[in-house]
DRENDO-1510 file (C-alpha; in Angstrom, 1 decimal, always signed):
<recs>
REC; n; res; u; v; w
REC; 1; UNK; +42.8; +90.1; +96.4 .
REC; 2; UNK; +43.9; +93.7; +95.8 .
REC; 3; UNK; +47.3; +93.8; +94.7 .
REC; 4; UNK; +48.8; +95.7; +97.2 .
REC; 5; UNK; +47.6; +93.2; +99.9 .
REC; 6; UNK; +48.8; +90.5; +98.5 .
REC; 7; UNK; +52.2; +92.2; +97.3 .
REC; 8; UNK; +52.7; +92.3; +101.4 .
REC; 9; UNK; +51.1; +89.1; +102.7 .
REC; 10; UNK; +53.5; +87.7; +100.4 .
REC; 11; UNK; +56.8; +89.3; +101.5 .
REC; 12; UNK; +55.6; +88.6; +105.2 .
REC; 13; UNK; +55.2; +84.9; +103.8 .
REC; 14; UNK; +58.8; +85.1; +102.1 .
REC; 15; UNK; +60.1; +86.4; +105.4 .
REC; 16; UNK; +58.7; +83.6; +107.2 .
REC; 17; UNK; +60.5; +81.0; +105.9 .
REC; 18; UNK; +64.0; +82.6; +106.8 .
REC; 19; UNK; +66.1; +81.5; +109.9 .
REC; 20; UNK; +64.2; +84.9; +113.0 .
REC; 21; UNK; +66.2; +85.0; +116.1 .
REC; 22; UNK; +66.5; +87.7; +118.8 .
REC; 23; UNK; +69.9; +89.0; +120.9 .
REC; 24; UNK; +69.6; +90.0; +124.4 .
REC; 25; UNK; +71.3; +90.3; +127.8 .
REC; 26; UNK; +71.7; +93.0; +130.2 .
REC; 27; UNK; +72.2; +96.4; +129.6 .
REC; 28; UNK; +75.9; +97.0; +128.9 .
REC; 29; UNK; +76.7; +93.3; +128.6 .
REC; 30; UNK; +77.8; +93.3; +125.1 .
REC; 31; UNK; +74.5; +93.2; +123.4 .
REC; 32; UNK; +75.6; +95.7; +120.8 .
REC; 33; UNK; +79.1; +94.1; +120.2 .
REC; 34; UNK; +77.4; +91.0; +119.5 .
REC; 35; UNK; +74.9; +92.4; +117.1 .
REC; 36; UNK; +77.7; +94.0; +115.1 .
REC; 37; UNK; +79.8; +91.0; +114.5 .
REC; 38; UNK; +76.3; +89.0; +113.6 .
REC; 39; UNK; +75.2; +91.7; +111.3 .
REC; 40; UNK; +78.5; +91.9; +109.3 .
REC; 41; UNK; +78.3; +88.3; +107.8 .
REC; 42; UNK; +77.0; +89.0; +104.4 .
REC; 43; UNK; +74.1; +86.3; +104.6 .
REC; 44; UNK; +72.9; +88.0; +108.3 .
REC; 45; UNK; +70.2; +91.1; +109.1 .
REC; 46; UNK; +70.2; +91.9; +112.7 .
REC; 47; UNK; +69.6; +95.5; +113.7 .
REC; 48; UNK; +68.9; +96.7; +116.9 .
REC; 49; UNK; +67.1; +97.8; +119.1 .
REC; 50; UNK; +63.2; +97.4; +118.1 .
REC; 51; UNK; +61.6; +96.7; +120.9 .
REC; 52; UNK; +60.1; +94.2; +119.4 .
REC; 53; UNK; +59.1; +91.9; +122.4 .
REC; 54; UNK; +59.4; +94.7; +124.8 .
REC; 55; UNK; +57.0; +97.4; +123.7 .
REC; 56; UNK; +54.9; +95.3; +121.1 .
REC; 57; UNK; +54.3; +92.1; +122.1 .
REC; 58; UNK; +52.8; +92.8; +125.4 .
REC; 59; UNK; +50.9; +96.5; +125.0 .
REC; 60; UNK; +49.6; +95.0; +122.2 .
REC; 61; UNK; +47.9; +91.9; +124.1 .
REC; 62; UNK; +46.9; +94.5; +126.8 .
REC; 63; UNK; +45.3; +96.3; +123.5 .
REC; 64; UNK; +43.3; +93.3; +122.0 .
REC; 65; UNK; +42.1; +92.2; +125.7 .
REC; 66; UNK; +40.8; +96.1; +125.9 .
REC; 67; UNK; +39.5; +96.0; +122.4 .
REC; 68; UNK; +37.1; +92.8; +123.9 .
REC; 69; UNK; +35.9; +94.0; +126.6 .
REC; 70; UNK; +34.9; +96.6; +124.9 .
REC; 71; UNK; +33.4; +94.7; +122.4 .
REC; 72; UNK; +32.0; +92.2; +124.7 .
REC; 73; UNK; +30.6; +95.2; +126.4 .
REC; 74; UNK; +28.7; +96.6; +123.4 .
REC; 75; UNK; +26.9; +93.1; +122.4 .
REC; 76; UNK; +26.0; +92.5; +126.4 .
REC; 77; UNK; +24.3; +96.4; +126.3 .
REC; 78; UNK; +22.9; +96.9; +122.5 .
REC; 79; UNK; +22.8; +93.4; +121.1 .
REC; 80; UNK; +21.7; +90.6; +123.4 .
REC; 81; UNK; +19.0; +90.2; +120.2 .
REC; 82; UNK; +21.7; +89.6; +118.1 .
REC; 83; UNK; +24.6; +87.6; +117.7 .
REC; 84; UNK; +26.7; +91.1; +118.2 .
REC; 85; UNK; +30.2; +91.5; +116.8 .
REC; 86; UNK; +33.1; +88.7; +116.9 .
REC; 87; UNK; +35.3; +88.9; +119.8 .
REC; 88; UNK; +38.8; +88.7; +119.2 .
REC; 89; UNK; +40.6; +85.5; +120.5 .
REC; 90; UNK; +44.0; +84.9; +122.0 .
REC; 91; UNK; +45.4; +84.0; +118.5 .
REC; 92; UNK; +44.3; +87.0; +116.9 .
REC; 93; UNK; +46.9; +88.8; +119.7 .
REC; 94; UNK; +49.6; +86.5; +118.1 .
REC; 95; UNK; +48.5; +86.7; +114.6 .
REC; 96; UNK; +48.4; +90.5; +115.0 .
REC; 97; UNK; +52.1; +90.3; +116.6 .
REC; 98; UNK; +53.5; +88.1; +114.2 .
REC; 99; UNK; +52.1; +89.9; +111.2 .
REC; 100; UNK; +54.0; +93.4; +112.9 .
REC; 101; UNK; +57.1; +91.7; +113.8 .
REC; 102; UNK; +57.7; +89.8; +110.4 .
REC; 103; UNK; +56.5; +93.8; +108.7 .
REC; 104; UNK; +59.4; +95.0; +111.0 .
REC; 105; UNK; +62.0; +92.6; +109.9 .
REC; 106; UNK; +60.8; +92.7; +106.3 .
REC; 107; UNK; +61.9; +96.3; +106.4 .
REC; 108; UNK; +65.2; +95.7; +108.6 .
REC; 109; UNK; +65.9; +93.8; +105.5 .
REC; 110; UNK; +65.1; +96.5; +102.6 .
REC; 111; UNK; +65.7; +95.1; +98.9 .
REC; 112; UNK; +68.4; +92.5; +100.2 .
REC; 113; UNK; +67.8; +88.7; +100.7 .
REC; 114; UNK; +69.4; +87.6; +104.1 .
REC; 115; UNK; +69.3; +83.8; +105.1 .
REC; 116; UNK; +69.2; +84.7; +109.0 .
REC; 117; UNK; +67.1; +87.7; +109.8 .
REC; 118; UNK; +67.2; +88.9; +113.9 .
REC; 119; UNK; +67.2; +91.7; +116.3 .
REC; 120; UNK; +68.7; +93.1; +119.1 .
REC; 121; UNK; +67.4; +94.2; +122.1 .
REC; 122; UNK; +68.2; +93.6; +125.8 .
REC; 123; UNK; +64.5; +93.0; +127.2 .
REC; 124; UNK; +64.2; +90.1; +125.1 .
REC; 125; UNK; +65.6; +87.5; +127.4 .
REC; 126; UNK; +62.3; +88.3; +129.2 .
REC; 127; UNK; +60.1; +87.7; +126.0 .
REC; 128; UNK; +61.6; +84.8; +123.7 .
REC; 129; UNK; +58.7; +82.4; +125.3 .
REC; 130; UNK; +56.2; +84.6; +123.8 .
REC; 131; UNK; +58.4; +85.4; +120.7 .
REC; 132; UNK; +58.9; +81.3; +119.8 .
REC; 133; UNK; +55.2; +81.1; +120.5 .
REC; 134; UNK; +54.4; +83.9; +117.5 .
REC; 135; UNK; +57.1; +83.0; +115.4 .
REC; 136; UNK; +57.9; +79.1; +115.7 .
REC; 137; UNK; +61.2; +78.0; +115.0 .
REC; 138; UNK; +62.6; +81.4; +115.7 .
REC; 139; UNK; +66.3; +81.0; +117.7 .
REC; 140; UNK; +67.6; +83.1; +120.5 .
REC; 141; UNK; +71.0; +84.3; +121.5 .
REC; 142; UNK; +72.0; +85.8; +124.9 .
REC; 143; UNK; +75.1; +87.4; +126.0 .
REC; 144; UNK; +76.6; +87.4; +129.6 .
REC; 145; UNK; +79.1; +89.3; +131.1 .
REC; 146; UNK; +80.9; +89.4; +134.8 .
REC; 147; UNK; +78.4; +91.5; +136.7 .
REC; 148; UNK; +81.1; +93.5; +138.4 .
REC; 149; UNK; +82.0; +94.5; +134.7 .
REC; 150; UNK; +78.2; +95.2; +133.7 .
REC; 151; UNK; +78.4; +97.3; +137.2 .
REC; 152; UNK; +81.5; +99.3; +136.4 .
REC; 153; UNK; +80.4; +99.9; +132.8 .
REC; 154; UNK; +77.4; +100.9; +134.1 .
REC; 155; UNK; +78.9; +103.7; +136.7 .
REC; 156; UNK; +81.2; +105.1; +133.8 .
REC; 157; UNK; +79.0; +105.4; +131.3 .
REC; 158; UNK; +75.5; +106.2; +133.6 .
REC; 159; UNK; +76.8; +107.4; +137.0 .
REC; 160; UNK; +80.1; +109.1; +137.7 .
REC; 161; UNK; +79.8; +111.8; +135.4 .
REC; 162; UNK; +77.1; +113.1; +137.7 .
REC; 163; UNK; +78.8; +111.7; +140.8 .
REC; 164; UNK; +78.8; +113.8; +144.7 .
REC; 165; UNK; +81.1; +113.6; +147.0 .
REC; 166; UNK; +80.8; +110.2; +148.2 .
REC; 167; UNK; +81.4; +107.9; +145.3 .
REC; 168; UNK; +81.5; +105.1; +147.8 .
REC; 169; UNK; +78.4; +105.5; +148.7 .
REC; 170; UNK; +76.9; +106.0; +145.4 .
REC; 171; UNK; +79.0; +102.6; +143.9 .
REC; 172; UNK; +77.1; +100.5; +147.0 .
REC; 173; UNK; +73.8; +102.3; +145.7 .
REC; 174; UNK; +74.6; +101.2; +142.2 .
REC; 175; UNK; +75.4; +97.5; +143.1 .
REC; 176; UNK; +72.3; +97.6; +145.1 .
REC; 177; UNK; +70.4; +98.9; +142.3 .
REC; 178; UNK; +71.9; +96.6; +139.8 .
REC; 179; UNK; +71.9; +93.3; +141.0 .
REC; 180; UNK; +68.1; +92.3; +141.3 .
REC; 181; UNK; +68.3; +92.9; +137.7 .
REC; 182; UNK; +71.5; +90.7; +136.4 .
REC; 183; UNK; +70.1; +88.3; +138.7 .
REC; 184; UNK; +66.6; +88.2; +137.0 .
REC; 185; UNK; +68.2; +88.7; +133.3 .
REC; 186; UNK; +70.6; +85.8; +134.0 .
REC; 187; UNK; +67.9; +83.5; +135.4 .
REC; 188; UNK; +65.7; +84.0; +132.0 .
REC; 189; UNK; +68.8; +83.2; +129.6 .
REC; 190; UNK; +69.5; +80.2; +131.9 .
REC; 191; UNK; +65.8; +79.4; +131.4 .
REC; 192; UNK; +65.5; +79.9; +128.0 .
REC; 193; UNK; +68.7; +77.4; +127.3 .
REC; 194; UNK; +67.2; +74.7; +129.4 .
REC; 195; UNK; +63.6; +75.0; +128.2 .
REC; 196; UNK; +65.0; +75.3; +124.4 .
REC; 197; UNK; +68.5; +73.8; +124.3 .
REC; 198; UNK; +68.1; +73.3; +120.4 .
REC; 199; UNK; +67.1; +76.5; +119.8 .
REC; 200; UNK; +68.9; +79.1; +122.4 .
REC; 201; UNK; +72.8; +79.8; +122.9 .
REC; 202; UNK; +74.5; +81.3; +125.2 .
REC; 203; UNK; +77.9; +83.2; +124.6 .
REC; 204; UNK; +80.4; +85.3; +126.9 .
REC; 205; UNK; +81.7; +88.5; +126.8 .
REC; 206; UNK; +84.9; +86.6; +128.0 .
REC; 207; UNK; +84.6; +84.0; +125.4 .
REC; 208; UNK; +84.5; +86.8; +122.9 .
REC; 209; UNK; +87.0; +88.7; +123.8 .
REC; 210; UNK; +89.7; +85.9; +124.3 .
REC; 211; UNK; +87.9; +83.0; +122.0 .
REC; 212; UNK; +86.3; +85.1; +119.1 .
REC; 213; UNK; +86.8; +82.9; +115.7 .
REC; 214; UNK; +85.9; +79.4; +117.4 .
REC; 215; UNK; +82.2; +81.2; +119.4 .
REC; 216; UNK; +81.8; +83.5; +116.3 .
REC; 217; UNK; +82.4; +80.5; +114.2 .
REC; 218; UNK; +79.7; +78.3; +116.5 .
REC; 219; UNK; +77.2; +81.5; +116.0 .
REC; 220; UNK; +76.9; +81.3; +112.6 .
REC; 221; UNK; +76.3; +77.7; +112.5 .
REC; 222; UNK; +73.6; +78.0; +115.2 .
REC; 223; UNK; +72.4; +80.5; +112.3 .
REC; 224; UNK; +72.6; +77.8; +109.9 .
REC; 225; UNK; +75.0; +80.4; +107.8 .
REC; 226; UNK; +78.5; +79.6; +106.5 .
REC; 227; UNK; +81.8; +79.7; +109.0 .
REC; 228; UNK; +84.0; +80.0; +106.5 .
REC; 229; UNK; +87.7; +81.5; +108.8 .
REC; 230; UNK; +87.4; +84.1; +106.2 .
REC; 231; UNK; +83.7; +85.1; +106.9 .
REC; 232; UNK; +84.6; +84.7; +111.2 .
REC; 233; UNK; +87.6; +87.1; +110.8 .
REC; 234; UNK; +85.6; +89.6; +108.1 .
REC; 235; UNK; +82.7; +89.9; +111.2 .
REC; 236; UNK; +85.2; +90.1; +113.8 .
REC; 237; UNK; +87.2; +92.9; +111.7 .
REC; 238; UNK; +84.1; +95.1; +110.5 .
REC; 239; UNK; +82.8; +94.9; +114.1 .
REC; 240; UNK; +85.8; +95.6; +116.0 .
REC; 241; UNK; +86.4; +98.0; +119.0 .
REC; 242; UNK; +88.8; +100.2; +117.1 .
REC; 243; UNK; +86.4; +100.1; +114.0 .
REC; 244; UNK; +83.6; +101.3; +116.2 .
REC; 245; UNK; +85.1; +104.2; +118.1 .
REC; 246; UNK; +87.2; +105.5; +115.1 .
REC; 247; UNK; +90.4; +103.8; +116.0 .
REC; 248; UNK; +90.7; +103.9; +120.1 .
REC; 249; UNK; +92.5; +100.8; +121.0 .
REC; 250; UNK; +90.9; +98.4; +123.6 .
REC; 251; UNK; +91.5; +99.8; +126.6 .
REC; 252; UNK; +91.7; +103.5; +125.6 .
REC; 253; UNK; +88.7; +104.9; +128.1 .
REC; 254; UNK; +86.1; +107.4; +127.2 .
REC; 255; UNK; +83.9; +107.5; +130.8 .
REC; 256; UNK; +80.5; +108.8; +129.0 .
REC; 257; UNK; +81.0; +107.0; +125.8 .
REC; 258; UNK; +78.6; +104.2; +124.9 .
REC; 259; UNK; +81.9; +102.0; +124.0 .
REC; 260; UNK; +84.1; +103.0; +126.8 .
REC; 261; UNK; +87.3; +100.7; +127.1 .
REC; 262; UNK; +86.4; +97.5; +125.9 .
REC; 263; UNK; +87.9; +94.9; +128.4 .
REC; 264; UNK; +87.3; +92.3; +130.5 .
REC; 265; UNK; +87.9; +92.9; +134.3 .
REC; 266; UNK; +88.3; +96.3; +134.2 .
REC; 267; UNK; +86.0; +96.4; +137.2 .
REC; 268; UNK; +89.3; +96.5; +139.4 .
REC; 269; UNK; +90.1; +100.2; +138.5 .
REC; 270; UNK; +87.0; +100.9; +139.9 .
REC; 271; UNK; +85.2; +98.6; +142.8 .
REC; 272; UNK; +86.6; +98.1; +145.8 .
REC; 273; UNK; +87.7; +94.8; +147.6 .
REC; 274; UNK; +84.5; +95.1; +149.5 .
REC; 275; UNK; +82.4; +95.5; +146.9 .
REC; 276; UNK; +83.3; +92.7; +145.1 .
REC; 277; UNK; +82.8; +90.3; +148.0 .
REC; 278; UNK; +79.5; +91.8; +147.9 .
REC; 279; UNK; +78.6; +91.1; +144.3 .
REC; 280; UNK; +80.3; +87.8; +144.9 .
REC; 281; UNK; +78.1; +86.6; +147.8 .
REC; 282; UNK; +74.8; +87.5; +145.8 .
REC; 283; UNK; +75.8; +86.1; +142.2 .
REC; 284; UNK; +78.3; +83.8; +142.6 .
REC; 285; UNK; +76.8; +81.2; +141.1 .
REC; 286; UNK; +77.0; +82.8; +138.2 .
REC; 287; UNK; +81.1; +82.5; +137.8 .
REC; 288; UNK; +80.6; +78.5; +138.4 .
REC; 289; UNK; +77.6; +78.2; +135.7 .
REC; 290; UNK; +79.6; +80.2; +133.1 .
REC; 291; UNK; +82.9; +79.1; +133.9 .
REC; 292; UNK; +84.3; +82.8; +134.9 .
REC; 293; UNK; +87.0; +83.3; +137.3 .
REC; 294; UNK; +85.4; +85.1; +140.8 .
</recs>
């Protein structure tokens, strides 16, 4: 085999054997937070966001299915004498996408040797069925946070900036906007758990902001990577909210800023008592499956 080919086939194999898992949640849930704190324990690669279930996985089974039917097309036309060419099966698809995704994280990794190797990126509560499929044994983490907090964070950072008149108005629009996707996001990571209980975990924005050693400490052991205190308090200190906005204290708002404030139920500064009983009456259920307080 030429040596270049095998140089890679092996790495790919090397990176095989390693603990894969994937981070998501909605859009300003705390994806990035959790990311940070995984990706700062010395025997941990995750990097975000590759879009590696998002805008590979799929396009490129919608570009193997084209590649047969065109194919298929050919040996129907040209060569009905003939055996024609080999079409591509459903496994090449996942052979093709494990062989990218492995590349990908092989490169994540550069000349260091991680025990844990995953990625971040919101969309993939949607694909860890297909990612377990291409890469079995591979663990998933999501992260939930209280919608009206996703919602508030979402008009600071997204909305008011560019806000008329009638923020009222606009806030309704938002929630509006917003909920049919917490509620589809939540339903996948509640999915995921109860399809793959020994392979998925959930954690909470809350539970990370008022519990951090004992859920960081349960992360890395669903990692299968040490929990030494001193390791849990390292992560929680190199991924901090002061660390990653140059020193702001929680709290300390910047509306525009991808890390605005930093809090949990913050979402009183800015929805109204209306609002909320709106956001309650869709996702309640939510606060009773998570334990949150409505």
């Amino acid at each position: 085999m030429n040596q270049i080919l095998a140089r890679q086939f092996a790495e790919l194999l090397e990176i095989s054997t390693r603990q894969i898992f994937f981070v998501g949640g909605a859009p300003r849930s705390g994806t990035t937070w959790l990311q940070q704190i995984l990706d700062a324990h010395p025997d941990i690669c995750c990097r975000g966001e590759g879009f590696l279930g998002h805008e590979l996985v799929g396009p490129l089974g919608d570009l193997v299915e084209h590649w047969r039917n065109k194919i298929e097309g050919k040996n129907s036309a040209l060569f009905k004498h003939t055996n024609g060419f080999a079409l591509p099966e459903a496994e090449d698809t996942d052979f093709l996408a494990r062989t990218a995704i492995l590349r990908a994280l092989r490169q994540q990794c550069g000349n260091q040797v991680y025990r844990a190797i995953g990625e971040k990126t919101p969309e993939n509560v949607f694909a860890f069925p297909a990612l377990r499929r291409i890469l079995p044994g591979a663990k998933f983490i999501g992260i939930a946070r209280d919608p009206r907090d996703v919602i508030t964070s979402t008009w600071h950072f997204f909305r008011k900036p560019f806000a008329g008149p009638d923020e009222t108005a606009e806030k309704f629009a938002l929630i509006a906007d917003t909920l049919p996707l917490l509620i589809e996001t939540h339903r996948a990571i509640m999915t995921i758990v109860e399809r793959f209980p020994a392979d998925a975990m959930i954690v909470t924005y809350y539970a990370l902001t008022y519990d951090a050693e004992r859920v960081v400490g349960e992360l890395f052991e669903f990692l299968d990577v040490s929990a030494d205190p001193t390791l849990v308090s390292d992560a929680l200190s190199q991924s901090s909210f002061a660390k990653a906005t140059g020193g702001r204290a929680r709290g300390d708002a910047r509306d525009g800023e991808f890390l605005r404030k930093g809090i949990v139920g913050d979402w009183r500064s800015t929805l109204t008592p209306e609002m909320n009983d709106l956001i309650l009456r869709e996702v309640g259920w939510m606060y009773d499956y998570y334990g949150w307080q409505a």
